[in-house]
BAMAR-80757 format. One record per residue: x, y, z of N, C-alpha, C, CB in turn. Coordinates in steps of 0.2 Angstrom, whole numbers, plus 5000, padded with zeros to 4 digits. Glycine has a CB too. Example, Ala and Ser with C-alpha at 12.3 -4.5 7.8 and 13.67 -1.06 7.14 Angstrom:
# residues 2
506649725039506249785039506649845039505749785045
506449895035506849955036506450005039507049975029
END
This chain:
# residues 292
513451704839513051724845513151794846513251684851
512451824851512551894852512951904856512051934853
513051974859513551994866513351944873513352084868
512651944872512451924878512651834879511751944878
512551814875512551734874513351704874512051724867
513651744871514451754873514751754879514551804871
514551784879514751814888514551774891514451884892
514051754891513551674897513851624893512451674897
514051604889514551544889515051524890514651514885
515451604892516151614894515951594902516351704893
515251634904515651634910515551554913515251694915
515151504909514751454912515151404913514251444909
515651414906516251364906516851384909516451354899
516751454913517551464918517351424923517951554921
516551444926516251424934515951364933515651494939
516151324927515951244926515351224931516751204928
514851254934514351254937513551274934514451284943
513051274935512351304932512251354936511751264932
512151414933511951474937511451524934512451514938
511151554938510451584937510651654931510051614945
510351694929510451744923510851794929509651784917
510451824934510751884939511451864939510351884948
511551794942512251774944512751774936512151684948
512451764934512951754925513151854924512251704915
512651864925512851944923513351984928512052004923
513051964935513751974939514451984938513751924942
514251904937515151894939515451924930515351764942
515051924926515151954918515352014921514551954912
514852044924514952114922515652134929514052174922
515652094934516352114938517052104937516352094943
516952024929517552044928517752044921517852004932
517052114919517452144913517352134906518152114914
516752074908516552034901516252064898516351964900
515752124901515052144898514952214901514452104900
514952254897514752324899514052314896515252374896
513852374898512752384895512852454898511952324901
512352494894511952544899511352524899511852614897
510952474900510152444900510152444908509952354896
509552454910509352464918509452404921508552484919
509252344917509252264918509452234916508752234918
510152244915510452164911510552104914511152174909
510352094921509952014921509451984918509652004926
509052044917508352034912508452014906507752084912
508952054902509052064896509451964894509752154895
509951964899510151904901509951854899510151914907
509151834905508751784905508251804896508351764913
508151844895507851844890508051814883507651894890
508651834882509051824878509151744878509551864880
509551694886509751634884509051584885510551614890
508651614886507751614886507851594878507151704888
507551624874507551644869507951604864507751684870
508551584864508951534862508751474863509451544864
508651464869508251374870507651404866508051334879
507251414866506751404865506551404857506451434869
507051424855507151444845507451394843507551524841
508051384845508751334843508251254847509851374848
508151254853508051184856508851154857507551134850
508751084854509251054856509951084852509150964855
509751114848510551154844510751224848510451184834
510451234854510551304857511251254864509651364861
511651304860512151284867511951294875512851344866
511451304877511251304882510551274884511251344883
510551254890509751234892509651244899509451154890
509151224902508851254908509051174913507751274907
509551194919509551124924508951114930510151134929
508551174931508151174936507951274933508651154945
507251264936506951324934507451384936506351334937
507451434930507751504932508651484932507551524942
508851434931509751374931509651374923509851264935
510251434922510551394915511151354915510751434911
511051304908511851264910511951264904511851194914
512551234902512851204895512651154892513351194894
512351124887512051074885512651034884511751084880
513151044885513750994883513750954888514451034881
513450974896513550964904512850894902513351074911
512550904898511850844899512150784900511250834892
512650744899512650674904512650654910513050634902
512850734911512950744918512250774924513550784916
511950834920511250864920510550824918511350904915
509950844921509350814916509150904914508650754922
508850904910508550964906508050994911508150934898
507751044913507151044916506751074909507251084924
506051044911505751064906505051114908505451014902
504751164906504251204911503751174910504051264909
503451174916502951134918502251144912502751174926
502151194910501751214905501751164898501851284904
502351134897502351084893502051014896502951084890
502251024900501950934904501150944902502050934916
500751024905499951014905499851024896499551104911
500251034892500051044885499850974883500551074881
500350924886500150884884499950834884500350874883
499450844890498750804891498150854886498350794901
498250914883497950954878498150944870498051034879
498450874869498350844864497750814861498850814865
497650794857497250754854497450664853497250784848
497550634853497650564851497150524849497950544856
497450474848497250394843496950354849498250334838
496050364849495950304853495550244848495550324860
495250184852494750154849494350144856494950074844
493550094854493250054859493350014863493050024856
493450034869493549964873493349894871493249984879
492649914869492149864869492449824861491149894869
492849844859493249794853493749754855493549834848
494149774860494949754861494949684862495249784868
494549644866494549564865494449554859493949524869
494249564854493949554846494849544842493349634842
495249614847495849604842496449564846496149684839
496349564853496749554856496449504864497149614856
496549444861496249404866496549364870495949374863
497149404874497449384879497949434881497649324877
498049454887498449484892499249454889498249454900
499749504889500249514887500349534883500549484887
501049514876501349514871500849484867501949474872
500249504862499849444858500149444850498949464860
500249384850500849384842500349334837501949334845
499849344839499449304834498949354829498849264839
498349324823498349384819497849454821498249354813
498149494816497549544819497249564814497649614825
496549584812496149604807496449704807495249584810
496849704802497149774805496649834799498349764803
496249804797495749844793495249864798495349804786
495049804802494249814805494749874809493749734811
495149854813495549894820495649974816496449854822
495849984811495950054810495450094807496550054806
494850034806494350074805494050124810493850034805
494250094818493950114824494250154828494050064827
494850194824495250224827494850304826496150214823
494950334834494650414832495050464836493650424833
494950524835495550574838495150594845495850664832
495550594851495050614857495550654862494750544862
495350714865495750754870496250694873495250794876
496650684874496950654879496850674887497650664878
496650724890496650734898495750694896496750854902
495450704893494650654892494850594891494050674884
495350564887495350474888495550474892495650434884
496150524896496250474902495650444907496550514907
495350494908494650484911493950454910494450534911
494150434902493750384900493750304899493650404895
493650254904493750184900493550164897493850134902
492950194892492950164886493050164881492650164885
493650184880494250214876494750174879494350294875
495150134875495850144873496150184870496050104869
496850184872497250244867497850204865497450314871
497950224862498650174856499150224858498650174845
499750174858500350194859501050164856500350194864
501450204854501850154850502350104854502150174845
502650074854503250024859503950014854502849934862
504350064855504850034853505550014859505050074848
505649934857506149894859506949904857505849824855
507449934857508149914854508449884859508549974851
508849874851509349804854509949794852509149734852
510649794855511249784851511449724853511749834852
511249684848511449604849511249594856512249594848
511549574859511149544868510849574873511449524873
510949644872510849704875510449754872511249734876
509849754879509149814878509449884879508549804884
509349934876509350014877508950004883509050064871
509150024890508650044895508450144896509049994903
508250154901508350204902507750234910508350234895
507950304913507550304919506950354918508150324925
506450364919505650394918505650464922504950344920
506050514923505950564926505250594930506250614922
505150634932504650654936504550724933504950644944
504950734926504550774920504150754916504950794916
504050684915503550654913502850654916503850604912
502250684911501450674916501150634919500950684913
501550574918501150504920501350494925501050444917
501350514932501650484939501750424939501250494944
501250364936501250314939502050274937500650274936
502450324931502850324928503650334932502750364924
503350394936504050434940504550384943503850484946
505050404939505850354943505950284941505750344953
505450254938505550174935505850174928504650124934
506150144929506650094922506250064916507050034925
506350084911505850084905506350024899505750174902
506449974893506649964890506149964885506949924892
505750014884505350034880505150094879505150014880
505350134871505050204869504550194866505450244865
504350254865503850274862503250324864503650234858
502750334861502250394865501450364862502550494861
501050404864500250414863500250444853499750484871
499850404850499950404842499350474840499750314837
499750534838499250574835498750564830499550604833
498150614830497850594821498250634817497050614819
498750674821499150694812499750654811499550774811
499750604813500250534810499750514807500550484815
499150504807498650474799498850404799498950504791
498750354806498850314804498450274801498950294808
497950264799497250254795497550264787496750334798
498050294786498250294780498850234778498450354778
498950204782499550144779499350074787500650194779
499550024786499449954789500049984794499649884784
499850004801500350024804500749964808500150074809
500449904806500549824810501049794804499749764813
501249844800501549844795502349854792501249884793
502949834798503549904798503749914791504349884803
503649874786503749894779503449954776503549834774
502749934776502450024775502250064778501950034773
502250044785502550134789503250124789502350164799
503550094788504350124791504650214791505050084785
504550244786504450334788504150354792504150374784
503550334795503050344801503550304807502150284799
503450254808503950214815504550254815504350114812
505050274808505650294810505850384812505950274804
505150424810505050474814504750474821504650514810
504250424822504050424831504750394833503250354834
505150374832505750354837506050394837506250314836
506250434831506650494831506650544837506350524825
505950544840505750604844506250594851504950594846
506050534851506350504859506950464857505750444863
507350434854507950434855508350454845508250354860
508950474847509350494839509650464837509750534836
509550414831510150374829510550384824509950314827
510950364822511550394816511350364811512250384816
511350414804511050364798511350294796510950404791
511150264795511250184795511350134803511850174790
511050194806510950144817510550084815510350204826
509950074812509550034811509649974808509250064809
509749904808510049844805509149824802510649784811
508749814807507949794807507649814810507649734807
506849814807506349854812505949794811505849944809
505749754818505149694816504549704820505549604819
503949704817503249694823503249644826502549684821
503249644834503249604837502449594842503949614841
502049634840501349594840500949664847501549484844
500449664847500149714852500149704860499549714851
500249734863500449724871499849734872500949774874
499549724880498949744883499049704891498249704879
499049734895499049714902498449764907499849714904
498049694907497549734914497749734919497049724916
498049724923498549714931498449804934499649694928
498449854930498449914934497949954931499149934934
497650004934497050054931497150074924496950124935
497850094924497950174919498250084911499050274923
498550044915498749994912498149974905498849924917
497549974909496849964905496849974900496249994906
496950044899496750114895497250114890496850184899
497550064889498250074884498450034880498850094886
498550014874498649954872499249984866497849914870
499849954868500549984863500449904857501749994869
501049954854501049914845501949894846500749994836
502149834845502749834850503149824843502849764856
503849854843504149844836504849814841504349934830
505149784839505749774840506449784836505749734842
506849814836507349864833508049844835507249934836
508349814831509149774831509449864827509349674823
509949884832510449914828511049884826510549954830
511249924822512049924818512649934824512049994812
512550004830513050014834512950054840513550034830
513050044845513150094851513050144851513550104853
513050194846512750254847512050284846513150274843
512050314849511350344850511450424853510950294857
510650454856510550514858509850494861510750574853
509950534868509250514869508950614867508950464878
508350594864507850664861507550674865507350664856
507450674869506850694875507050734882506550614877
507650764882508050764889507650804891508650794889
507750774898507250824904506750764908506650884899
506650714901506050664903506450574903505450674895
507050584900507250504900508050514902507150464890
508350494907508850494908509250444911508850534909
509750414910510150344914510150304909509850314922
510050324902510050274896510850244896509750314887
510750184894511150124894510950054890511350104901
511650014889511349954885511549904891511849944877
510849874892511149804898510649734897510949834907
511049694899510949634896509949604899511749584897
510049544896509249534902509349504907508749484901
510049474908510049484915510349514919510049464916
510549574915510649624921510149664924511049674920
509649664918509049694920508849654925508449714916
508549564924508149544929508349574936508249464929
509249544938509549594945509149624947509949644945
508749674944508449734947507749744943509049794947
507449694942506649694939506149734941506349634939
506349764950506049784953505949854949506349774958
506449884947506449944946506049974938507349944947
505849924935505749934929504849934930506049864925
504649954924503949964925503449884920503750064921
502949894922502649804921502649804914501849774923
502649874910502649834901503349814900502349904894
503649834904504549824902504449764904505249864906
504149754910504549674914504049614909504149654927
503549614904503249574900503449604895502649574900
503749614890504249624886505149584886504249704886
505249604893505849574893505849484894506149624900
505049464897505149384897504649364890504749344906
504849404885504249394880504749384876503749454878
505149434874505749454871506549404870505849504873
506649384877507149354881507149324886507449384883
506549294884506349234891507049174893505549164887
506949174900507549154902507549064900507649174909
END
């Protein structure tokens, strides 16, 4: 690391707290850590541990707790990430995987978990790339999404939906399911994605994003069939591809910080306890998966 990045990990681990660049150059340069002749070595400061997150990412010893707050990445189970707002609006300026509304009874003819068969040629015929901030707004479009389920033996990976995430309807509920809106440069169209044998490279990079497993975390990847629930507006609009995921061991990471935090392994019925708190693809997955 340079001078500057030094010094701000010195100082961040004496004053074990998150502090802004002005305040890190401070108390650096009062006691001794950092001389400069630059006009602004606050600026030089935030540019610098700026800079580092934003090249390195999760390998930069630092990240942002709240705007303008730097902290130690070592401090994240304790921290959530903040992420700039400008990424939240990037990514409704994606592209994504939709199809036909006017098909979805054809593949999936019933509300819930549907584990019966699906013509997965006709369906991927249908699939086409559409702005995402346009599908939202459009119900005649579905959009695909993937669903991944883990499990260590009795116990679901849960975790909590921050209010970094774009989908409000989302903020603060309890999720037992990853995954995201399927790009066209995932090319699904090129392999049987209702398939986990021949995507498994495809499945095992979309998980990748959102949580990190240790090579050989993964015991099986099984399709557990297409979700759909009309019960809520944005519910309509979205129809996930559910995998379910037995690991090997406890460990993990979640990839996403900033946007998923309070991840844990809890059983079903610890979740039911508090069913309230979970969002409705979780609560039809969990009596799908683990019916009592």
């Amino acid at each position: 690391m340079g001078k500057f990045l030094n010094v701000a990990y010195r100082v961040l681990r004496e004053q074990n707290k998150p502090l802004s660049a002005q305040q890190i150059t401070e108390i650096a340069m009062g006691a001794g850590y950092l001389a400069t002749q630059g006009q602004t070595p606050s600026q030089t400061m935030k540019s610098k541990l700026s800079t580092d997150i934003l090249q390195k990412g999760e390998s930069s010893l630092f990240m942002r707790s709240e705007q303008a707050t730097f902290a130690l990445r070592e401090w994240g189970e304790q921290l959530n990430e903040y992420v700039a707002d400008r990424y939240q609006k990037a990514l409704f300026d994606e592209d994504i995987i939709v199809f036909p509304a006017s098909i979805l009874r054809r593949h999936v003819p019933a509300i819930g978990l549907y584990r019966g068969p699906v013509d997965s040629t006709d369906l991927l015929s249908q699939f086409r790339p559409m702005r995402r901030r346009i599908a939202e707004d459009d119900p005649s479009v579905i959009q695909l999404v993937s669903v991944f389920v883990l499990r260590l033996r009795d116990e679901f990976l849960t975790y909590k939906r921050t209010k970094r995430l774009p989908e409000s309807r989302l903020h603060d509920y309890y999720s037992l399911a990853f995954g995201g809106h399927l790009n066209p440069d995932d090319n699904p169209g090129l392999f049987n994605i209702l398939d986990p044998q021949e995507s498994y490279p495809w499945l095992e990079r979309e998980l990748h994003e959102e949580v990190k497993l240790p090579r050989g975390g993964i015991e099986s990847f099984e399709y557990r069939g297409l979700l759909y629930d009309d019960s809520r507006p944005v519910s309509r609009q979205h129809i996930g591809i559910v995998y379910e995921i037995f690991l090997a061991s406890d460990a993990f990471r979640i990839g996403e910080r900033g946007f998923l935090m309070d991840a844990k392994f809890e059983t079903a019925g610890k979740i039911r306890e508090r069913l309230g708190d979970f969002e409705n693809w979780s609560v039809i997955l969990l009596n799908e998966l683990a019916p009592e």
